[in-house]
VEXDREN-2710 file (C-alpha; in Angstrom, 1 decimal):
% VEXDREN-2710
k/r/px/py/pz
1/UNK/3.8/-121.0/105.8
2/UNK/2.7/-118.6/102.7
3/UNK/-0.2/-116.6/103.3
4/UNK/-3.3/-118.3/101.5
5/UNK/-5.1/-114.9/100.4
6/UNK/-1.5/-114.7/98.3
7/UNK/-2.2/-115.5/95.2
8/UNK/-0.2/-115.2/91.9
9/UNK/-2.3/-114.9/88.7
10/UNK/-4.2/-111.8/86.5
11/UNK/-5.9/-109.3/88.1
12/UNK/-9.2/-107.6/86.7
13/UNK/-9.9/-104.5/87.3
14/UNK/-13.0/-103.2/87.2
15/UNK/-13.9/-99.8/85.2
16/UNK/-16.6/-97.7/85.4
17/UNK/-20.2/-98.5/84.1
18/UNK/-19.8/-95.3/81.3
19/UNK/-16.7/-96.0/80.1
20/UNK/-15.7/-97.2/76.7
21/UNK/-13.1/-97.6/74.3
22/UNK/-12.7/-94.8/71.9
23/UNK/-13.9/-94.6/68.3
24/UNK/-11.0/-93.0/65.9
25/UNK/-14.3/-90.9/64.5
26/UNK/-14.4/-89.2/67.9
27/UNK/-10.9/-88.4/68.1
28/UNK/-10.0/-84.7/68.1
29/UNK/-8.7/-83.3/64.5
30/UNK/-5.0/-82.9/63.8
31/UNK/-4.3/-79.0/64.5
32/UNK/-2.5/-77.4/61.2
33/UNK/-0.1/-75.5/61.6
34/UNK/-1.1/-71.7/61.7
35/UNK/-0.1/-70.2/58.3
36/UNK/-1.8/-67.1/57.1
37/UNK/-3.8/-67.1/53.7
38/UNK/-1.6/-65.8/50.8
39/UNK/-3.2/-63.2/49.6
40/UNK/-3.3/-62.9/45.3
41/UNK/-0.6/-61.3/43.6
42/UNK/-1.4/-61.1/40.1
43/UNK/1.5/-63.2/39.0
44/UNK/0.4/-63.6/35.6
45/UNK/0.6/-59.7/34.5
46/UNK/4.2/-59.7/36.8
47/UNK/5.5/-62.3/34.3
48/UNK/4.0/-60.9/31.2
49/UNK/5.7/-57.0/31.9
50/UNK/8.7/-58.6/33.6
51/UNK/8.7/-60.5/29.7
52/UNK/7.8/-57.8/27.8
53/UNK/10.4/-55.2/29.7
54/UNK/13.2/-57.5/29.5
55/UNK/16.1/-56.4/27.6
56/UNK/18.2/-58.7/25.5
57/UNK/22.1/-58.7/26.7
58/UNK/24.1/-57.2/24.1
59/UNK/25.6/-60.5/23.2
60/UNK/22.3/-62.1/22.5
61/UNK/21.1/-59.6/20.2
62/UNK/24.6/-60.0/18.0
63/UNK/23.9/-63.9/18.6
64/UNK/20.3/-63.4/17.0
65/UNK/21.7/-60.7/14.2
66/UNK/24.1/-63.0/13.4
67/UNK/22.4/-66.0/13.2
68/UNK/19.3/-64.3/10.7
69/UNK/22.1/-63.0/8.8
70/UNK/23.7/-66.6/8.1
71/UNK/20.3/-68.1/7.8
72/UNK/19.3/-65.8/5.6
73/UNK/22.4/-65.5/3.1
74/UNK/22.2/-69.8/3.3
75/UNK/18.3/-69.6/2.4
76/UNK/19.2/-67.0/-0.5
77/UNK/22.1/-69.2/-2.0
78/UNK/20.2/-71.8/-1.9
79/UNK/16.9/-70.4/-3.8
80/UNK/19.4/-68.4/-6.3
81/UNK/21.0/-71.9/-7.0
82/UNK/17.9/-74.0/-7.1
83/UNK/16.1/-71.5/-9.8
84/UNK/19.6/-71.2/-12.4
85/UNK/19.6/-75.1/-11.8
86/UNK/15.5/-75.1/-12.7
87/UNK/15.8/-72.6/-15.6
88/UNK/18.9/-74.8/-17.1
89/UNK/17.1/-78.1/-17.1
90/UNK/13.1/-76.8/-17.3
91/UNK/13.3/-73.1/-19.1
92/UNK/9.7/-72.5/-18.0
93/UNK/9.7/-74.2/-14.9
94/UNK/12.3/-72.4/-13.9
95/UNK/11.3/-69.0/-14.8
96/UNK/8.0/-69.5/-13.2
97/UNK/9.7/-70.0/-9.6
98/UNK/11.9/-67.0/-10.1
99/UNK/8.8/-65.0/-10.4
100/UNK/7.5/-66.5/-7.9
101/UNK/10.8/-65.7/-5.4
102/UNK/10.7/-62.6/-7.0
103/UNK/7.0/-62.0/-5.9
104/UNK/7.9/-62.9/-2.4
105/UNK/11.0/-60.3/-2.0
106/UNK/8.5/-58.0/-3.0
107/UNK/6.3/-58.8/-0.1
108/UNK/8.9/-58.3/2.3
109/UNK/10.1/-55.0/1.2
110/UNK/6.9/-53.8/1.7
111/UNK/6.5/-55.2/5.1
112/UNK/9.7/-53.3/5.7
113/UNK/8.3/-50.4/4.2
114/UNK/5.0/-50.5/6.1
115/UNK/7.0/-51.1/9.5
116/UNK/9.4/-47.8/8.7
117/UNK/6.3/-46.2/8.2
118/UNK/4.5/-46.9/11.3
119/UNK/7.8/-46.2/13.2
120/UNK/8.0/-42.8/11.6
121/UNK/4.3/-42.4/12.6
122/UNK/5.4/-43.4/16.3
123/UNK/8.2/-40.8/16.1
124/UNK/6.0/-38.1/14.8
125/UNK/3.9/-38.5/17.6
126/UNK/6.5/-38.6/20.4
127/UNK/7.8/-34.9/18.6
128/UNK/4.3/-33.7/19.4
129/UNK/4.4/-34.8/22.9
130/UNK/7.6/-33.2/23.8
131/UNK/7.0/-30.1/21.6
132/UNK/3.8/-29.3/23.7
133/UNK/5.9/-30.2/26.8
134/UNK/8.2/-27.8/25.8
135/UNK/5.7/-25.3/25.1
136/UNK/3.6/-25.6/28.1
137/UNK/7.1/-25.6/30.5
138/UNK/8.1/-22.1/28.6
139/UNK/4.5/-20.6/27.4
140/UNK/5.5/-20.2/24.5
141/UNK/2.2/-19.0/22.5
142/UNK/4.4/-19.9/19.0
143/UNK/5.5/-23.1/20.2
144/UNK/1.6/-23.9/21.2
145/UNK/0.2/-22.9/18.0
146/UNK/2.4/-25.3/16.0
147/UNK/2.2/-27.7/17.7
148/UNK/-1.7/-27.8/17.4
149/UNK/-1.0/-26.5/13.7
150/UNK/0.6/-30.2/13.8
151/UNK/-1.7/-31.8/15.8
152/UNK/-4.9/-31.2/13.7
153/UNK/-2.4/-32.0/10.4
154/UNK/-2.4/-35.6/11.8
155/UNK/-6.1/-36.1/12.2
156/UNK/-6.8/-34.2/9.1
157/UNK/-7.9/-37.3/7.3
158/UNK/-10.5/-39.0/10.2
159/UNK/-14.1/-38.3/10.4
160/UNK/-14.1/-39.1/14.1
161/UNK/-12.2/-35.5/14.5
162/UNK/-14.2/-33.8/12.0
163/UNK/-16.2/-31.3/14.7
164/UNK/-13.1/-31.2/16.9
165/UNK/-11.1/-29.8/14.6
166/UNK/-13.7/-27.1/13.3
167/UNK/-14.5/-26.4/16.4
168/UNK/-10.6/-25.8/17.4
169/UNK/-10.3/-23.9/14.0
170/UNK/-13.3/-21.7/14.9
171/UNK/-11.9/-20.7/18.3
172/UNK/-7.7/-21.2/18.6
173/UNK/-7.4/-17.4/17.2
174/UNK/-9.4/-16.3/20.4
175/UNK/-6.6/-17.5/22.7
176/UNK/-3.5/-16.0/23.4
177/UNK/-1.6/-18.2/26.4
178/UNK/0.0/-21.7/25.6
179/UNK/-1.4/-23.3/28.4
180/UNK/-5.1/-22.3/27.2
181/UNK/-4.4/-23.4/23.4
182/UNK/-3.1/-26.6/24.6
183/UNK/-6.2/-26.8/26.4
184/UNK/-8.4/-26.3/24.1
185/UNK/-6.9/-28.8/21.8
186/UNK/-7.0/-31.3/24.3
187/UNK/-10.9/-31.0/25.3
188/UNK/-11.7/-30.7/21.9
189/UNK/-9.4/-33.3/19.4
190/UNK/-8.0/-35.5/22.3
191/UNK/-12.1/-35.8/24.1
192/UNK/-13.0/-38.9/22.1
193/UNK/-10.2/-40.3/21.5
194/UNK/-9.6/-40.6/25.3
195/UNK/-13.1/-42.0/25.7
196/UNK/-12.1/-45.1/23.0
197/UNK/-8.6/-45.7/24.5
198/UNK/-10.1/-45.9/28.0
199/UNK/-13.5/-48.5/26.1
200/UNK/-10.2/-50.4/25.3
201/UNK/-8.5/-50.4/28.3
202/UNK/-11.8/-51.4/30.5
203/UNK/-12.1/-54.7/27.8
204/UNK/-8.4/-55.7/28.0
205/UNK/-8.8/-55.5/31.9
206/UNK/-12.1/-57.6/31.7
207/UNK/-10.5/-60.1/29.5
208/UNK/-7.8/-60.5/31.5
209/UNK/-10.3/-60.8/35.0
210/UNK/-11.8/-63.9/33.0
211/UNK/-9.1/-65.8/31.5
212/UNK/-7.3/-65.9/34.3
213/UNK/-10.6/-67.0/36.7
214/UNK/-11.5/-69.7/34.6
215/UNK/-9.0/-71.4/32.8
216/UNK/-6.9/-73.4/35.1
217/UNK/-3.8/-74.4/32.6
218/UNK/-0.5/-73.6/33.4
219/UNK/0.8/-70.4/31.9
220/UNK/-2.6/-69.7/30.2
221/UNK/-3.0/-66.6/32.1
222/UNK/0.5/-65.6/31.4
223/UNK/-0.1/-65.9/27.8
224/UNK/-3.4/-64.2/27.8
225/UNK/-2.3/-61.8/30.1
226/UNK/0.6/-60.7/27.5
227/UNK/-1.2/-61.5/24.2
228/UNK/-4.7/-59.2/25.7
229/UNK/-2.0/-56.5/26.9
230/UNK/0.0/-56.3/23.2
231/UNK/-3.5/-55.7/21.4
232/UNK/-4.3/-53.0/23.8
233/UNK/-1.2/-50.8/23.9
234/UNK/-1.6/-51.4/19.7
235/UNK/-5.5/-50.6/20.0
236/UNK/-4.5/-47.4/21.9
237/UNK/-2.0/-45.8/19.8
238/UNK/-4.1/-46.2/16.8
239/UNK/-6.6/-44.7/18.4
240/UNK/-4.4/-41.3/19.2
241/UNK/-2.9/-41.6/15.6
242/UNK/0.0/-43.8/16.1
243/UNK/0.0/-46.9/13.8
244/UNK/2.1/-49.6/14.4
245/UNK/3.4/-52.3/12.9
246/UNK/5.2/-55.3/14.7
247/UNK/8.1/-53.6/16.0
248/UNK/6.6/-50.5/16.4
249/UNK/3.6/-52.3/18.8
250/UNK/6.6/-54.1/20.6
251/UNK/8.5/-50.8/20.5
252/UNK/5.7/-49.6/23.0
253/UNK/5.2/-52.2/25.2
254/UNK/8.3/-52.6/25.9
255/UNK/8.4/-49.1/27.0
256/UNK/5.4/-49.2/28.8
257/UNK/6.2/-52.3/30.9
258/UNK/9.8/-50.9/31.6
259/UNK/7.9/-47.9/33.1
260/UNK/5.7/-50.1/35.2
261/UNK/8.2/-52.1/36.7
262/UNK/10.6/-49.6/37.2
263/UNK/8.3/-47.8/39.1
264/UNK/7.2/-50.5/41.0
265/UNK/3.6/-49.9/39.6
266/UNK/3.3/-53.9/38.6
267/UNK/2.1/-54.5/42.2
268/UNK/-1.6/-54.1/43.4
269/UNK/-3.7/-55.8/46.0
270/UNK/-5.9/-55.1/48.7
271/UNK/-5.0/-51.5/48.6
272/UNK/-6.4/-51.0/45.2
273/UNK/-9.4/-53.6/45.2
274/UNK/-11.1/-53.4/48.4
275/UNK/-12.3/-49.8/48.9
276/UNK/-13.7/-50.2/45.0
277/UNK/-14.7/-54.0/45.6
278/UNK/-15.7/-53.6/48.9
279/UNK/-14.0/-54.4/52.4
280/UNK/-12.3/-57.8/52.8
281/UNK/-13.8/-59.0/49.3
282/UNK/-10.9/-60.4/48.2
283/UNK/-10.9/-63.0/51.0
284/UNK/-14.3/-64.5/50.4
285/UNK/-13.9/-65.2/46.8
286/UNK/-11.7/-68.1/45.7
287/UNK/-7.7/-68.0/45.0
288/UNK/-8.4/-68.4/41.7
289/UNK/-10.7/-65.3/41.0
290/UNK/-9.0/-63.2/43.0
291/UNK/-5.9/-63.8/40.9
292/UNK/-8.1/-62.9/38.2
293/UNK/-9.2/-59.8/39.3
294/UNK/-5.2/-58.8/40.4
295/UNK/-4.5/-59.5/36.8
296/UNK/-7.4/-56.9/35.1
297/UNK/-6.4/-54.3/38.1
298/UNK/-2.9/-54.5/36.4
299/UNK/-4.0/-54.6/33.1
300/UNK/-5.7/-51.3/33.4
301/UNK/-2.5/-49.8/34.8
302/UNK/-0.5/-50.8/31.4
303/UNK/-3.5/-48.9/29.6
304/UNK/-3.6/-45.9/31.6
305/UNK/0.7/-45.9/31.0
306/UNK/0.2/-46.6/27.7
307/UNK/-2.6/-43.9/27.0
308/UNK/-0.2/-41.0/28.8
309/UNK/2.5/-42.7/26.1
310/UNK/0.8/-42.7/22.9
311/UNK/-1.5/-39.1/24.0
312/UNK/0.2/-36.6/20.9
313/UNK/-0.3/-34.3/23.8
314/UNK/0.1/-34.4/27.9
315/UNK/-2.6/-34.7/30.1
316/UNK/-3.0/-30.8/31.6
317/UNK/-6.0/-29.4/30.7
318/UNK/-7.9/-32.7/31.6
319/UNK/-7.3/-35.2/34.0
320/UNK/-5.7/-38.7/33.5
321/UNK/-7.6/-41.2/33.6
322/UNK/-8.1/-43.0/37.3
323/UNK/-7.2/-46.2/37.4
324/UNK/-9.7/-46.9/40.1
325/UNK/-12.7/-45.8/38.5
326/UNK/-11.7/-48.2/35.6
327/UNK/-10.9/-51.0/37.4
328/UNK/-14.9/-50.1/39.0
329/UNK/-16.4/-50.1/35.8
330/UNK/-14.7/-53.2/34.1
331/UNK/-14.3/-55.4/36.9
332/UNK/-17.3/-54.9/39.6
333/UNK/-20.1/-56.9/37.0
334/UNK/-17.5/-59.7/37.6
335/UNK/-17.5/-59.5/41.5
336/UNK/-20.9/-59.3/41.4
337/UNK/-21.3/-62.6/39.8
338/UNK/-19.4/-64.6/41.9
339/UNK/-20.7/-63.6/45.2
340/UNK/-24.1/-64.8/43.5
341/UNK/-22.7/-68.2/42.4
END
């Protein structure tokens, strides 16, 4: 006989009085996976010199050549055709859109003209950068005295040089080593000339901090980054004399940037920003402002490179600009505001 205590059936189990079933709100997070905080890199101002320094291949500029050649011989052709055909049917019509075409060529040669000119003027300059190279390397006294003979021929007509250049008049005769002239030139034509090129470069670097902090679009910063950076390298070699056109402001950049990246100078974080900024700074703002502030730091390399390119004369007798103390003066108002929003 079976056992009556056996039973077949369900079997309850009794928990304990505090237990209860979960709640998904009590359940422990998800742990992430542990990837470390990328830190900005100023990718805006990488693009805009990796842009500005990139050289056409030798079959795309033929490609281009070629292809404003044909467009414009085709465009000419056509316009010489179209105002025969306009003179033959309507005499005055016609004669009136000839003068008109003829009006127009006349504008363009003298946008070539202008553009040869400002080239010259860029050439000039670069001769009176490695003329006082020369005579600083060699001390040559004669070499130094025409090339500041030069020097004050090319700010002859600007009031902004007025005292420098009496001043350098009254004393150049009282100095009689290259080095010293130079000098003297320098601290007395160059002074406030290198106090507006470094106004510009402090703007361009704050302009650059903002757009890229607060506008969000894609490629916005790039563009700002390269449009702020063209008007500043033009800005600063008007300033020391050398007035550009189109090509010649291209001319520049391109030279500048190509210096930058070559030397690897298109790179700046943490090292650069935090013992101006302050320790760690860059981690408590947001991505986005820290990008920003990347961006101007770069910025106001381009302008100290582009001062030492467009200076008539090398920086000796004064110092070159820091790019720190820049980067202090345009840039901390900006850190300073976000930590108080």
């Amino acid at each position: 006989m079976s056992d009556p205590k056996d039973r077949s059936g369900p079997v309850l189990i009794e928990l304990g009085g505090d237990a209860r079933p979960a709640s998904p709100s009590e359940a422990p997070p998800v742990p992430e996976p542990d990837i470390a905080p990328t830190q900005p890199e100023g990718r805006a101002m990488a693009t805009a010199a990796a842009l500005a320094a990139r050289r056409p291949s030798r079959l795309a500029r033929w490609f281009w050549a070629l292809l404003g050649a044909l467009v414009s011989t085709l465009v000419s052709i056509a316009a010489w055709r179209f105002a025969t055909d306009l003179i033959a049917s309507v005499p005055l019509l016609g004669y009136a859109v000839t003068a008109l075409i003829a009006l127009f060529l006349l504008v363009i040669v003298l946008i070539v003209i202008k553009e040869l000119a400002a080239l010259s003027r860029l050439s000039r300059v670069d001769a009176l950068h490695r003329a006082a190279d020369t005579a600083l390397a060699d001390e040559d006294l004669s070499g130094a005295r025409n090339v500041t003979a030069k020097l004050t021929a090319l700010y002859a007509g600007r009031d902004d040089t007025r005292w420098g250049r009496e001043r350098l008049r009254e004393r150049q005769d009282e100095i009689f080593d290259a080095s010293g002239l130079l000098g003297l030139a320098e601290t007395e034509l160059l002074a406030p000339l290198d106090a507006a090129a470094r106004r510009e470069v402090e703007a361009a670097a704050r302009q650059v901090a903002t757009v890229t902090a607060l506008v969000p679009l894609a490629l916005a910063d790039v563009a700002a980054a390269l449009t702020a950076n063209l008007r500043m390298i033009r800005r600063i070699a008007e300033i020391y004399g050398g007035r550009s056109g189109t090509l010649g402001s291209w001319r520049l950049t391109r030279a500048v940037m190509s210096h930058l990246v070559a030397t690897g100078a298109v790179a700046v974080g943490d090292d650069m920003l935090e013992p101006i900024l302050g320790g760690g700074i860059l981690a408590k703002l947001s991505r986005r402002f820290g990008e920003g502030l990347v961006n101007g730091a770069l910025t106001a390399r381009v302008g100290v490179a582009a001062m030492e390119v467009c200076r008539p004369l090398p920086f000796r007798g004064k110092s070159r600009p820091s790019v720190r103390a820049i980067i202090r003066t345009a840039l901390t108002g900006l850190v300073k505001g976000a930590e108080k929003g």
